[in-house]
matplotlib code that plots the C-alpha trace (Angstrom):
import matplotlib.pyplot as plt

x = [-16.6, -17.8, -14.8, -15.5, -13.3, -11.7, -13.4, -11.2, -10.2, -9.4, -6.3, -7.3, -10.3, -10.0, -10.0, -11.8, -11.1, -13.3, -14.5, -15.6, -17.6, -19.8, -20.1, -21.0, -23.9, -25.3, -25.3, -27.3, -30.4, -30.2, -34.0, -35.2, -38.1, -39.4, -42.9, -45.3, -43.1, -39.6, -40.9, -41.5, -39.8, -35.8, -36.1, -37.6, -34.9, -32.6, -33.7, -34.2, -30.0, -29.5, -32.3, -34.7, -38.0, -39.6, -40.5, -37.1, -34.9, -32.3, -29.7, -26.7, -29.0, -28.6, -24.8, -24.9, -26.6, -24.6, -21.4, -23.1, -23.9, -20.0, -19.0, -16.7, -14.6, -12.2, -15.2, -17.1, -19.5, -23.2, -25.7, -29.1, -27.0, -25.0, -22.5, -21.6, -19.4, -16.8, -13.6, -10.6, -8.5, -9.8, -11.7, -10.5, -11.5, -13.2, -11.5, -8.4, -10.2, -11.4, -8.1, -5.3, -7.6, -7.4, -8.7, -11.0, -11.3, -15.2, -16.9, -15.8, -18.1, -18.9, -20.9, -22.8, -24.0, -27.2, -26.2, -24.9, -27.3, -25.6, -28.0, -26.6, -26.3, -24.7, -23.7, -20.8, -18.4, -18.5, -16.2, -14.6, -11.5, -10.9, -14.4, -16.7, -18.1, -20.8, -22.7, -24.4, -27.3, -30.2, -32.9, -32.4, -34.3, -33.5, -31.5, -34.6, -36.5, -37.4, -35.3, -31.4, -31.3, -34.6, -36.0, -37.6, -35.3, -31.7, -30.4, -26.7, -26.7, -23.6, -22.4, -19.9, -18.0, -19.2, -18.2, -20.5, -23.6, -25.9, -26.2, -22.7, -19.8, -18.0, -15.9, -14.9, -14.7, -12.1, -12.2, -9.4, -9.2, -6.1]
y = [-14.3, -16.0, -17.9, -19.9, -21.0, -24.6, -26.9, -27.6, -31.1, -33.5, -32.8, -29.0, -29.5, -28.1, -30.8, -30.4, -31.6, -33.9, -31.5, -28.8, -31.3, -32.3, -28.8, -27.6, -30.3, -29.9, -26.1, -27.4, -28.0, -24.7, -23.9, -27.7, -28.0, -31.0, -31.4, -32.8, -33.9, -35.3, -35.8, -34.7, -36.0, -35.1, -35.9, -39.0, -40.3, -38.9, -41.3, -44.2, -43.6, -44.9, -47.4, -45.0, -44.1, -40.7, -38.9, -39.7, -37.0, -36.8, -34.1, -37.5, -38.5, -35.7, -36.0, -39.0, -38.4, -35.4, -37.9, -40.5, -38.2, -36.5, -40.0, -39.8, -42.8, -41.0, -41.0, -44.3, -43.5, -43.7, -43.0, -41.7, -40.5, -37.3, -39.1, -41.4, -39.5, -39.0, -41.1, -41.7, -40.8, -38.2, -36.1, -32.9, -31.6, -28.0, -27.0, -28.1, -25.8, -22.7, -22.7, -23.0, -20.7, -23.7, -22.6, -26.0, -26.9, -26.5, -29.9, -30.9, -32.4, -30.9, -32.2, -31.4, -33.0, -32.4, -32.6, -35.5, -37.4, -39.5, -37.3, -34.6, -32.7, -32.6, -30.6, -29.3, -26.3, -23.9, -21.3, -22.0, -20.2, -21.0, -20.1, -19.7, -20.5, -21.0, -24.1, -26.3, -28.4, -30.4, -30.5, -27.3, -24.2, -20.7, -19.3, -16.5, -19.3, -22.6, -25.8, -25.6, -29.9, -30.3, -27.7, -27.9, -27.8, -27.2, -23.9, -22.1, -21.0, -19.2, -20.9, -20.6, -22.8, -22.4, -25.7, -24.5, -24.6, -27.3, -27.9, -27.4, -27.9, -31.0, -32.1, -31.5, -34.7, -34.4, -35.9, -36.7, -33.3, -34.8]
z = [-32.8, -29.6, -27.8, -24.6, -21.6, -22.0, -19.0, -16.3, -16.4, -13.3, -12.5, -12.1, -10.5, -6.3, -4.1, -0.5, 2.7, 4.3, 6.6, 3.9, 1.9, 5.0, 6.2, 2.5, 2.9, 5.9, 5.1, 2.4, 4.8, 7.0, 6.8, 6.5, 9.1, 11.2, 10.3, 13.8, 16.5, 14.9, 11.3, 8.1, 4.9, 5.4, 9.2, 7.9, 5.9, 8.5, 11.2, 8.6, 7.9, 11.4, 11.7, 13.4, 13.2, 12.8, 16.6, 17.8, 18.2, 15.2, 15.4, 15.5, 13.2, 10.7, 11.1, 10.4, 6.9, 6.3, 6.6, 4.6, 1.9, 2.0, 1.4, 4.7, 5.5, 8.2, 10.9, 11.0, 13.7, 12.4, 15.1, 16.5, 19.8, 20.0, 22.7, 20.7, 18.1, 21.2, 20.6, 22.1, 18.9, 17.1, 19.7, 21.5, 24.9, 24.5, 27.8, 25.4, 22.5, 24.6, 26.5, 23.5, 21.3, 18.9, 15.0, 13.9, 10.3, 9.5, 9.4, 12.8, 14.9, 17.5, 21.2, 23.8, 26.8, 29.1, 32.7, 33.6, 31.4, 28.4, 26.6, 24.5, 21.4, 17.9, 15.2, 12.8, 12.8, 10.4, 11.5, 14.9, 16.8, 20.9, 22.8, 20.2, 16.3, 14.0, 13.9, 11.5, 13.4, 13.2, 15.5, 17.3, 16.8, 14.7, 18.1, 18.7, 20.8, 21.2, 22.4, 21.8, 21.3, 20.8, 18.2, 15.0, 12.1, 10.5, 11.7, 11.7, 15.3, 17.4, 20.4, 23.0, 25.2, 28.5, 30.7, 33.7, 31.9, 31.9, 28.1, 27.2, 25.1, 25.8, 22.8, 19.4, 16.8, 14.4, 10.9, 8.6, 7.0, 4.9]

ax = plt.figure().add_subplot(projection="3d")
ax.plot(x, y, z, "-o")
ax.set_aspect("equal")
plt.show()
């Protein structure tokens, strides 16, 4: 006699934060490569979701389409630059972070800066506790070599805080993790 396990229904289905369904897609596209200089078919249509053509840099631009696809409401920032995921509300220093060896919820956005340049960098948590996590990222490369913001595909790197360096760490960008 062959006997099978009754389907879950809706009500016993697990629900996820916010945070774990973007981070569970943009883990998704670790490996995804640019193609040329800031193309190919995902970078592409990563771009296109933020009304940019293909050679521009695209890490926000991957977040972006990461949040898109997670259909998050919480964060409403769509962009092709890192910066501007920062927000008054929903954003926490990582001084703050590094100092109160603060746990974040994976999915968090987090951001860099370059200098004192408005340009920067962007990514997701996917395990973070005080000084230092894994990432999710686009546009960066593998971690062995190549450009940390500027790189050539979708990678899970390891980073610390360090708020001396020039490409650092500067804040963390919460979402609605309910």
């Amino acid at each position: 006699m062959v006997t099978s396990l009754p389907l879950l229904s809706a009500s016993q289905t697990v629900e996820l934060t916010d945070g774990e369904r973007v981070r569970n897609i943009a883990n998704g596209f670790i490996g995804t490569r640019e193609v040329g200089n800031n193309g190919g078919y995902w970078v592409t249509k990563f771009l296109k979701s933020v009304g940019l053509r293909p050679g521009n840099p695209w890490c926000a631009a991957f977040v972006s389409y990461c949040l898109d696809s997670a259909n998050i409401k919480t964060m409403r920032v769509r962009s092709g630059l890192a910066r501007h995921f920062i927000s008054k509300n929903k954003t926490i220093k990582a001084t703050t972070v590094s100092y109160n060896n603060i746990q974040l919820p994976p999915g968090t956005v987090i951001v860099w800066r370059r200098g004192t340049t408005m340009f920067g960098h962007v990514g997701f948590t996917d395990k973070w506790q005080g000084r230092s996590g894994t990432t999710i990222e686009g546009n960066t490369s593998s971690g062995r070599s190549g450009s940390q913001w500027n790189g050539g595909g979708v990678w899970s790197r390891k980073r610390t805080i360090n708020p001396y360096d020039h490409f650092r760490i500067t804040d963390f960008a919460m979402l609605d993790q309910r």
